[in-house]
C-alpha positions as CSV (number, residue, x, y, z in Angstrom):
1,X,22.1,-6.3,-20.3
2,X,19.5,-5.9,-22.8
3,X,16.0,-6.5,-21.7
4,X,14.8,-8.4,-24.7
5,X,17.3,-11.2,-24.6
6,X,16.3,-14.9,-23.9
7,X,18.1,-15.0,-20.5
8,X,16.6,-12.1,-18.9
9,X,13.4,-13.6,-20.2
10,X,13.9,-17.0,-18.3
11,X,14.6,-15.1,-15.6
12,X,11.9,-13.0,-15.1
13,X,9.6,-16.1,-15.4
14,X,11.2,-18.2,-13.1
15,X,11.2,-15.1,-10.4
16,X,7.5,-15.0,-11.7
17,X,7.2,-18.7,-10.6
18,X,8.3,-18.3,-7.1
19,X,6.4,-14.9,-6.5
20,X,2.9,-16.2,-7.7
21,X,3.6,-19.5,-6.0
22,X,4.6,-17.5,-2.8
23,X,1.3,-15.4,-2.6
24,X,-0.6,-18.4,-3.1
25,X,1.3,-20.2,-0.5
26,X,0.0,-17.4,1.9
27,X,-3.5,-19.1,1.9
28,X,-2.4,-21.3,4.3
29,X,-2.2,-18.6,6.8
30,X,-5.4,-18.3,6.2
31,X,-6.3,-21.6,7.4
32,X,-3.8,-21.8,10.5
33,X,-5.8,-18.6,12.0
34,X,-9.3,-19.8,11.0
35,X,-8.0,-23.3,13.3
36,X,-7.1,-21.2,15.7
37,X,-10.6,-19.4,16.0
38,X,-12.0,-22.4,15.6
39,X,-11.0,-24.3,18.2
40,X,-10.4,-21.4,21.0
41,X,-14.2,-20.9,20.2
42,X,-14.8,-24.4,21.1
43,X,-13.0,-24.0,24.0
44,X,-14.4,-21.3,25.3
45,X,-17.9,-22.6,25.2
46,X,-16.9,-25.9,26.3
47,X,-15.7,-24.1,29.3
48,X,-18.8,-22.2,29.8
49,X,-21.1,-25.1,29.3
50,X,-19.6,-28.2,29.6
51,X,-23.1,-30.8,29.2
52,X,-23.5,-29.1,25.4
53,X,-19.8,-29.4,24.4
54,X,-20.7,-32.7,23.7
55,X,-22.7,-31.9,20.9
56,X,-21.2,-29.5,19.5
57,X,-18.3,-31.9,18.4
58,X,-19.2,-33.2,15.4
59,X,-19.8,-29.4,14.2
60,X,-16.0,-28.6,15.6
61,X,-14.9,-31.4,13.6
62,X,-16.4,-30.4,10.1
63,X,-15.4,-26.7,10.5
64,X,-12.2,-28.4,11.3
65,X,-12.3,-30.3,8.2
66,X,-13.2,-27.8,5.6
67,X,-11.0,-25.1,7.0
68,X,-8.0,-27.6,6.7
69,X,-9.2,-28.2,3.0
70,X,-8.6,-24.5,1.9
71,X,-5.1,-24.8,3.2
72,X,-4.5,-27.9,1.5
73,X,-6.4,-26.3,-1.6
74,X,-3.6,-23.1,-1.3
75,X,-1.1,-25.2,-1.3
76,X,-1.5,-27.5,-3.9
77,X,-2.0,-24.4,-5.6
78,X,0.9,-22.9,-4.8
79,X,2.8,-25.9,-5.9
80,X,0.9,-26.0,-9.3
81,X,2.3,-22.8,-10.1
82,X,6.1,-23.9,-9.1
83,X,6.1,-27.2,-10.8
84,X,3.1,-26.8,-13.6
């Protein structure tokens, strides 16, 4: 098949698509393992001191909330690059 068709062309975009919107998908891994590190550390120092855990709640919740907003970020990326 030659190369420089408009088939092959099409094809090598669309494989082009799904690659780029793949790697970007991959951000999200990203924010599943920063949720995790997040909260064991909250855990952990909950358990250790249990009369500050209290207060360190609404700083749990905000690095909750802007870790969770990169994920969402790669993945409305990701689906930018399928779709767009």
């Amino acid at each position: 098949m030659d190369p420089t068709t408009a088939q092959s062309v099409i094809d090598f975009t669309a494989s082009a698509k799904l690659i780029g919107a793949g790697l970007a998908a991959m951000g999200m891994i990203g924010a599943g393992v920063g949720l995790g590190i997040l909260f064991g550390s909250y855990l952990q120092a909950a358990i250790r001191n249990p009369s500050a855990a209290a207060s360190q709640q609404t700083m749990l919740f905000l690095g909750m909330a802007l870790t969770e907003t990169m994920g969402l970020f790669a993945f409305v990326v990701s689906l930018i690059i399928l779709f767009g």
